[in-house]
C-alpha positions as CSV (number, residue, x, y, z in Angstrom):
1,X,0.0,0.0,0.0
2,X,1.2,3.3,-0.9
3,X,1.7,6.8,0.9
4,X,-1.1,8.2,-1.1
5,X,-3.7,5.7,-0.8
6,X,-2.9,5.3,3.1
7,X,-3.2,9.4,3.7
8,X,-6.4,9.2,1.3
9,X,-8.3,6.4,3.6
10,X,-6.9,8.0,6.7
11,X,-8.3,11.3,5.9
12,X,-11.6,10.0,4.4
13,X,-11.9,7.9,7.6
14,X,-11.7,11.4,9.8
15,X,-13.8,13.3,7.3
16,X,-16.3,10.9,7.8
17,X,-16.4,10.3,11.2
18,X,-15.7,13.3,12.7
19,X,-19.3,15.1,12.1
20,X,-20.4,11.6,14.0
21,X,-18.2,12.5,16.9
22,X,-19.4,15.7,17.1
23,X,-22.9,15.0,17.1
24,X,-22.4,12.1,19.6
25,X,-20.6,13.7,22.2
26,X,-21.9,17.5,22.0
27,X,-24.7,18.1,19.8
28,X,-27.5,15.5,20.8
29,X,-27.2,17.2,24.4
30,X,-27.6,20.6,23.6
31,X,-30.5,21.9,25.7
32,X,-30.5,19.0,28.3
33,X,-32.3,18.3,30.6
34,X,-34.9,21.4,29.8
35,X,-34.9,22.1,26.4
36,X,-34.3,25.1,26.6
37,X,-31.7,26.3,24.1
38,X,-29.3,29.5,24.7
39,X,-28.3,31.6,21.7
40,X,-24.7,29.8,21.6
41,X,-26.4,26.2,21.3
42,X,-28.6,28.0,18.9
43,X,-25.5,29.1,16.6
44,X,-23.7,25.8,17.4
45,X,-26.6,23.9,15.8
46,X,-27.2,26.0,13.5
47,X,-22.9,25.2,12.2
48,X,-22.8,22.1,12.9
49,X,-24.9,21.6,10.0
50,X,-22.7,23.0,6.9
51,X,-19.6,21.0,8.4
52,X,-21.8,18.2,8.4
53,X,-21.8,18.5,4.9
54,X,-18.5,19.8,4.0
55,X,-17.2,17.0,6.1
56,X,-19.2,14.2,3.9
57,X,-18.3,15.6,0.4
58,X,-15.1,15.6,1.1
59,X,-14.8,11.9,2.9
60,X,-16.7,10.9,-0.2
61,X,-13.8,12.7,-2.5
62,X,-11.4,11.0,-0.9
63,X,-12.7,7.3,-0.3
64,X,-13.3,7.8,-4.4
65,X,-9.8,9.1,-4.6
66,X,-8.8,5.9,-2.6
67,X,-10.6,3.6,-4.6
68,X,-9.1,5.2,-8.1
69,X,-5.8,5.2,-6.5
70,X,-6.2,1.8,-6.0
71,X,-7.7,0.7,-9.6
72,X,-5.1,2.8,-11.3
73,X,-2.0,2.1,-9.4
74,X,-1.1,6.1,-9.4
75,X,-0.4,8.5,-6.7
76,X,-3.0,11.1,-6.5
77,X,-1.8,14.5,-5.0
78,X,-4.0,15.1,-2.0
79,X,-2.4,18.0,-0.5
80,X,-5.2,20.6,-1.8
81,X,-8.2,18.5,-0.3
82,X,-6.0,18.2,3.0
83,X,-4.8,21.6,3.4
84,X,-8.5,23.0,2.9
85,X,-10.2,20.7,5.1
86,X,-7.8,21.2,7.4
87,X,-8.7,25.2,6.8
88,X,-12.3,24.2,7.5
89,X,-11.5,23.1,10.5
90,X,-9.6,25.9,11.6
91,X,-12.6,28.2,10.3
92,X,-15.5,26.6,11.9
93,X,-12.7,26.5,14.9
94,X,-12.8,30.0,14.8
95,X,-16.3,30.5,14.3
96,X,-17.4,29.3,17.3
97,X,-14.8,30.7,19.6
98,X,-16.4,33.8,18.2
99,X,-20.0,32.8,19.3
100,X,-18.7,31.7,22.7
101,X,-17.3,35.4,23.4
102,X,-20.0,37.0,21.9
103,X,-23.2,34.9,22.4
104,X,-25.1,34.4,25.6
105,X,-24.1,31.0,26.8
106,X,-26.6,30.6,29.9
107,X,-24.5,31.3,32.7
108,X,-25.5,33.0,35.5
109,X,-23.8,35.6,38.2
């Protein structure tokens, strides 16, 4: 197995599952145990959806990628793909350490 087909799967793998993650760990409980949903879990909702689907096109780029790579026996340069999900990441990153300094976040005192 090559360097390119490896980095292609790895990267489709945490394209993929990431958004999951997310969703497991943070989203599902926003508004627990009331319901009642403060302007930051508001705006966090409300992102999690495009990196939903940012995150999905490009795992599905990439597990095609891997799947050419392997039928054609080529390297594939993957840098682009990498370097601007990786920009996502920093951007939605970013994003929300806006809304968490500027939203209200339901904490008292």
């Amino acid at each position: 197995m090559n360097f390119s087909r490896l980095l292609s799967f790895g990267f489709a793998t945490l394209a993929l599952l990431l958004p999951v993650a997310i969703y497991v760990m943070y989203i599902q409980y926003l508004g627990f145990p009331d319901g009642h949903l403060t302007e930051l879990e508001r705006a966090e909702r409300l992102l999690y959806w495009p990196f939903t689907a940012v995150s999905i096109i490009l795992g599905i780029f990439l597990h095609y990628s891997y799947w050419k790579t392997y039928i054609n026996k080529t390297g594939r340069k993957l840098t682009i793909p990498v370097l601007l999900y990786f920009l996502l990441l920093i951007v939605f990153g970013l994003i929300e350490y806006y809304f968490r300094l500027h939203l209200e976040h339901g904490t008292g005192g």
